[in-house]
N, C-alpha and C positions, 0 to 999 in steps of 0.2 A: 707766868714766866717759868720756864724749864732751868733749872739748877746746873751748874758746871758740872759733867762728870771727867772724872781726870782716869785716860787710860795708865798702863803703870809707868811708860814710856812718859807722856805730860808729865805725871807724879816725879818722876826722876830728872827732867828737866829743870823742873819748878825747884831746885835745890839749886841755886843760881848762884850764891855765893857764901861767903863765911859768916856775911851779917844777919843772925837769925830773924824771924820776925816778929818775936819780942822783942829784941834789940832795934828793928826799926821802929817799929810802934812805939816804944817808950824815947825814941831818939827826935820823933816828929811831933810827940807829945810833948816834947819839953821844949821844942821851938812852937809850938802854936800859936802861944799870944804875940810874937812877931810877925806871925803868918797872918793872922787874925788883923792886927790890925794893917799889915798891908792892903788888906781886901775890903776893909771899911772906906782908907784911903779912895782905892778906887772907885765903890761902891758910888761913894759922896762925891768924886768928880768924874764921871761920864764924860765921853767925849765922842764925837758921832765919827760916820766912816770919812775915811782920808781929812782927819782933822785930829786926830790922836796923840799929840806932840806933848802932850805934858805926861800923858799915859806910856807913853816911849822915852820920854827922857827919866822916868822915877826907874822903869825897868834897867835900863840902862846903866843909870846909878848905883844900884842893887848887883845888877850883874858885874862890873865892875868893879865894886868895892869884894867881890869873890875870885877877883882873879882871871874873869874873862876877857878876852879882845871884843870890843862891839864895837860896831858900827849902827849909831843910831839914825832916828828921823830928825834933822830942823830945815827938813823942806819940804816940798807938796809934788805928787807925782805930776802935778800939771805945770811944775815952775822951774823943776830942775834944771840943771845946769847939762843941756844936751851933750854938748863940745866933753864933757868931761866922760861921759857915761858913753861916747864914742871911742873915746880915748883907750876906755877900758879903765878905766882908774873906779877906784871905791867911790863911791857917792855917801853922802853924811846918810842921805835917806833911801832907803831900799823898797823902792815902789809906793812911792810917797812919805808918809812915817812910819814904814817897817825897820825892824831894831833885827839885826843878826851876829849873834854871842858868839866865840868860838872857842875853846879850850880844848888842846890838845896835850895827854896823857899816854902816851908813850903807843905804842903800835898795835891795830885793833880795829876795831871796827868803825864805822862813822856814822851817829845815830843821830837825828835828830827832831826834838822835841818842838812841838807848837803851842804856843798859843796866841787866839785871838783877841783885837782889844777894842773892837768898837761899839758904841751903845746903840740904844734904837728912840727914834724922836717921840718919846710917849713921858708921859706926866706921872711920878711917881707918886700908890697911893696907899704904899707899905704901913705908914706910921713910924717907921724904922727911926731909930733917933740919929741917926746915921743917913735917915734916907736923900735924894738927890733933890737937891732946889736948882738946879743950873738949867738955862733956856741959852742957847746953842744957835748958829747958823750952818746951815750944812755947805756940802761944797757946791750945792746949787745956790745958793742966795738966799735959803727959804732958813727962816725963823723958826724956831721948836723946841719945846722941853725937852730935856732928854735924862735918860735912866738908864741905867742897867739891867733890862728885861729878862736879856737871852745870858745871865751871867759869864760874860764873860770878865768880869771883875775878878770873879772865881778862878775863872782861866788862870788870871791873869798870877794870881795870889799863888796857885797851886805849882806854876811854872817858876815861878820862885824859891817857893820854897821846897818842889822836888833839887832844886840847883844847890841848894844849900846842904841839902842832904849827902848829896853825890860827890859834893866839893869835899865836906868834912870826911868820906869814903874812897878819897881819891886814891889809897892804897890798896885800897879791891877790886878796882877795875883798871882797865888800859881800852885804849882809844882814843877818837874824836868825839867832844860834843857838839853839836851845834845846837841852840835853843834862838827859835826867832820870834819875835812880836808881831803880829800880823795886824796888817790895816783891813777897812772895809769886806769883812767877810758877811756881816749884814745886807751888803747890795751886792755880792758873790765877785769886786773885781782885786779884791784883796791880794788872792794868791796869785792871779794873771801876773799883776801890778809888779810884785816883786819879782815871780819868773821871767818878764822881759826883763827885769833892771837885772838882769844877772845870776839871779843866786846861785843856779848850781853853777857858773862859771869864774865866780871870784871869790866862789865859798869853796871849800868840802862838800862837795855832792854824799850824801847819805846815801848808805846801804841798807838803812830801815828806815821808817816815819813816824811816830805815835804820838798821837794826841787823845786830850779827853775833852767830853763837855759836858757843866753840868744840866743834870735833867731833873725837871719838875715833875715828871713823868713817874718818877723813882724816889723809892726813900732815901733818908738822908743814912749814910751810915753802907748802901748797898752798894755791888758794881756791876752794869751790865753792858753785855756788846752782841754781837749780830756777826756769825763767821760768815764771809761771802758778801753778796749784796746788803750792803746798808743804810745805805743814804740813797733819794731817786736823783733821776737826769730832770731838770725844772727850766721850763721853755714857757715862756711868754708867746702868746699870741696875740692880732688884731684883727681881725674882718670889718670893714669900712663895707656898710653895706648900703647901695645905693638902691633910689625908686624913682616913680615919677608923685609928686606931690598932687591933692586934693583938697577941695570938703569933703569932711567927715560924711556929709549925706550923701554924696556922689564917690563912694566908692572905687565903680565900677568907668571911673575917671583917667584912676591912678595907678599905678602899679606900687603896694603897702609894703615899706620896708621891715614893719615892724611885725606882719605874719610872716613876711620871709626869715626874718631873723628866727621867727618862732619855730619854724618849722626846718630851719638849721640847726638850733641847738637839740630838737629832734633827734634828729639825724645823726648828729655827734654822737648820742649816747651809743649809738650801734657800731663805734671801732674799737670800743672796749666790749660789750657785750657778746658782738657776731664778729669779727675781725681780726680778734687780739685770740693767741693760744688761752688757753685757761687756765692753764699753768703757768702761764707770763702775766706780769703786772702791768697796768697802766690806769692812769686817770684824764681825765678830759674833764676840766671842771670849768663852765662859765660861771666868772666871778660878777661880773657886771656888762648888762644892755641898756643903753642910753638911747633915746629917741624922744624926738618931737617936744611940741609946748603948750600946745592945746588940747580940749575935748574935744574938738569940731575940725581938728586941722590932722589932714593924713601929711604927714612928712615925708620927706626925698632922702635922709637918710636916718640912718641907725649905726650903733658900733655896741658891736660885739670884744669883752678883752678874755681870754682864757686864759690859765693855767695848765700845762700838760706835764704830766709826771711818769715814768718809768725807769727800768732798771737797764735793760739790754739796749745795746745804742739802734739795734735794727727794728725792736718794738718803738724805738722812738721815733726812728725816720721814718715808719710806718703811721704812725700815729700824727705827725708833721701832712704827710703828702695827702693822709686822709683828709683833713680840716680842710683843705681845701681844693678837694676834686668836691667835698661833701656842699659847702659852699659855693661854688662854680655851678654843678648840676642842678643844686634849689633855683636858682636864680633864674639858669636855664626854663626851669619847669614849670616858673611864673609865669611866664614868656617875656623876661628880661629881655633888651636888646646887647650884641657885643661890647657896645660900647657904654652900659649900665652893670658890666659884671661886680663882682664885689672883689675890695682889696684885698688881700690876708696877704699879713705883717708878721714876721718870726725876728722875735731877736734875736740880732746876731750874737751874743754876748748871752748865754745860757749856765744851769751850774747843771758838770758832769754827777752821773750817779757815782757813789763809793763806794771800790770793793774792799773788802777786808782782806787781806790775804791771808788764807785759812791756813795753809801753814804756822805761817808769823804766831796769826791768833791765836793759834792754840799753843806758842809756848811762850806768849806773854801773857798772855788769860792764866795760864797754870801756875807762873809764877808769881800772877798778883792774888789769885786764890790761895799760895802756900801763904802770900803774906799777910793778907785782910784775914782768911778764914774761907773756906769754899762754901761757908753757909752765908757766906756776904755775897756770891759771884753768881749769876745768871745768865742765860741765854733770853733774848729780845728780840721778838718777831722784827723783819725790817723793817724801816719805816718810806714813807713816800716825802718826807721831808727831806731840805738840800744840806748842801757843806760843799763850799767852796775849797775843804780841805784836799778833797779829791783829787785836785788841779795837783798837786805835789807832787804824788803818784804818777797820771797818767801825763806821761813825757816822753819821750824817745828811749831810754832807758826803763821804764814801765818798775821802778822805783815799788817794792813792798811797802804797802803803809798798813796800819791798824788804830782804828781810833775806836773807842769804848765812852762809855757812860758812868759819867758819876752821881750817884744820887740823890736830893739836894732840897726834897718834902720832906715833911713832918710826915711819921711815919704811921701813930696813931691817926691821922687825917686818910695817910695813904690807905690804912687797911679798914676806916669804917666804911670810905668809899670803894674797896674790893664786896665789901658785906653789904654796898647796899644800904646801910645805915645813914650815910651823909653822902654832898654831893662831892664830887674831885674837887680839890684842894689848886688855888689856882696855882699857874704854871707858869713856861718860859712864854714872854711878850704879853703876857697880861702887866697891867699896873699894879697890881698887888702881890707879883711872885718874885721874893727876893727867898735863897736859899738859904737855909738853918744854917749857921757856920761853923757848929761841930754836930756831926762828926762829918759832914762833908767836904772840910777842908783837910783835917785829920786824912780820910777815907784818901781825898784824891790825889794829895802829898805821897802818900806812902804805894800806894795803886801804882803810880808812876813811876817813883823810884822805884820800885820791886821791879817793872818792867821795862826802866833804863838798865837796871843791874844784870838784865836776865840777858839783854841785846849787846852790852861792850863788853868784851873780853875779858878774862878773868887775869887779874893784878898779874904783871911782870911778862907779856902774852908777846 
């Protein structure tokens, strides 16, 4: 990873306000162990997407007992109360159990912070004494352990206690806050959820966005972020591919869905290879091909599901129309008949790529660099992984966001595995990756407030 360099312009920025960053440090060091144990809290009860109600109502609580206006979750985006959210009226829940805080501090900017709060259905196998025993239903019906993989527990802890920080600071800056709980960012319809139910419409629309998340990726104690593209665009696909069915000794009977498939996912590899710039990103990954039931039995169909990942939205439209002209033509080449072609399926419900916006970045990178230390701040290749954070952003107003990395490994783990010495230390959505809580929580408390302080206006504004 490439280290933060601060031009002298950054360096002069990153002077954001009167509270040094010794004085933050030593201010977030002395609330820790309420921080600390909010995120055990959470840790120990998990709650999966669009089911987060008790994880909304503790935030809630927290935020309010600081002074903020909320509006929380105690209802489900699938139950609400239509008549009222026609009406225009506040709803208790905002895109199911979305929680959104508001405090307003005199004239200034309108910034606001996220975080996400929901688990993933996996069995935790930390040892943590703290770790999660809870087995959950999701909002499809289906039964599952669940954990805190992708910490957002952490989020959850950090969005906290940056509030508390900024609350006791309320003389050094001027503005709006808004800080909101986010549902189902795990199945990416999170931020949709809450943007139909209104937000920027019966909130304060924000003039900036920043969030973090932690990463297993990264030691515990660093911060890293990606100026520009940082997150991809994550598009589901399906190809239903059809044949004519045989015995297995008669071939030459049938038309074999399952070489056709073979000789599709073939094919797929060449719109990244031969099709896509070289300089533009994309992936085309089949995750799984299903066919057939016997040794002796050629099957009528096959399915094809993929993964497609990129940055720019025209490599992805590209990327989309390819799968299935690529599809369509194999079939042809079989000598399919018209009415044996294959289906391909695009969900409509996709998560956009994340841009950083390199301005923003770089002068809230610089100010969370003057605060942590610029020997804690790095630059992070993109990634082809999603974040429904995105959705925030891209709206009609095309809204600046910036979201960063907090890091959240063992850092001796992290660097025998740089060396080669050991393997990677597991990570976010594994069963056994729950993050170090100092200095991670330290790290991402004060990261954040450094760069709420840097975005509201300066006291009396």
């Amino acid at each position: 990873m490439k280290k933060l360099f601060l031009s002298a312009a950054s360096a002069a920025a990153a002077i954001f306000t009167t509270v040094s960053a010794n004085e933050l440090a030593d201010a977030v060091a002395a609330d820790y162990e309420y921080v600390l144990d909010l995120y055990k809290h959470f840790h120990e009860n998990p709650e999966l997407s669009f089911r987060e109600s008790e994880s909304a109502a503790r935030m809630t609580a927290e935020l309010e007992g600081l002074g903020f206006t909320v509006t929380n979750g105690v209802g489900d985006k699938w139950t609400r109360n239509k008549a009222k959210a026609d009406a225009g009226e506040v709803l208790e829940g905002v895109g199911g159990y979305g929680l959104v805080a508001v405090m307003e501090n005199g004239d200034g900017p309108t910034l606001m912070l996220r975080a996400d709060m929901d688990a993933l259905p996996l069995e935790e196998k930390t040892g943590l004494p703290y770790a999660s025993k809870v087995v959950s239903t999701d909002y499809k019906g289906q039964e599952a352990p669940v954990m805190h993989a992708c910490a957002h527990d952490s989020h959850m802890a950090i969005l906290i206690g940056a509030a508390r920080q900024l609350v006791a600071m309320k003389d050094q800056w001027s503005g709006t806050l808004v800080l909101i709980g986010q549902p189902a960012e795990e199945i990416g319809h999170g931020a949709v959820a809450m943007l139909e139910d209104g937000l920027y419409k019966k909130f304060p629309k924000p003039d900036y966005i920043l969030a973090t998340h932690t990463s297993g990726w990264d030691s515990a104690g660093d911060v890293t972020y990606t100026p520009g593209w940082a997150l991809a665009n994550v598009d589901s696909v399906d190809i239903y591919i059809k044949g004519i069915g045989a015995h297995g000794s008669a071939p030459h009977m049938g038309k074999d869905p399952i070489v056709l498939g073979s000789q599709i996912i073939n094919a797929l590899q060449t719109l990244v290879s031969r099709e896509t710039d070289p300089l533009e990103a994309g992936v085309v990954t089949v995750g799984s091909f299903q066919a057939g039931y016997k040794h002796n039995i050629i099957p009528d169909a096959a399915h094809l599901q993929i993964t497609v990942r990129s940055y720019e939205d025209k490599v992805r439209a590209q990327l989309l129309e390819g799968i299935e002209r690529i599809a369509i033509a194999q079939a042809k080449s079989a000598g399919l008949p018209d009415d044996l072609m294959p289906e391909v399926k695009i969900e409509q419900d996709y998560t956009p790529s994340t841009f950083n916006d390199e301005a923003l970045t770089e002068r809230v990178m610089a100010a969370v660099s003057d605060s942590v230390g610029a020997d804690r701040v790095y630059i992070r290749p993109p990634s082809m992984g999603g974040e429904d954070f995105s959705q925030f952003g891209r709206t009609a107003e095309d809204i600046p966001t910036v979201i960063f990395w907090t890091g959240g490994n063992d850092p001796e783990a992290m660097k025998a595995a740089r060396e080669g010495t050991a393997p990677p230390p597991p990570a976010n959505h594994s069963p056994f990756f729950a993050p170090i809580p100092e200095p991670t929580l330290k790290t991402g408390v004060q990261a954040m407030t450094a760069g709420a302080l840097e975005l509201l206006g300066p006291a009396g504004e």
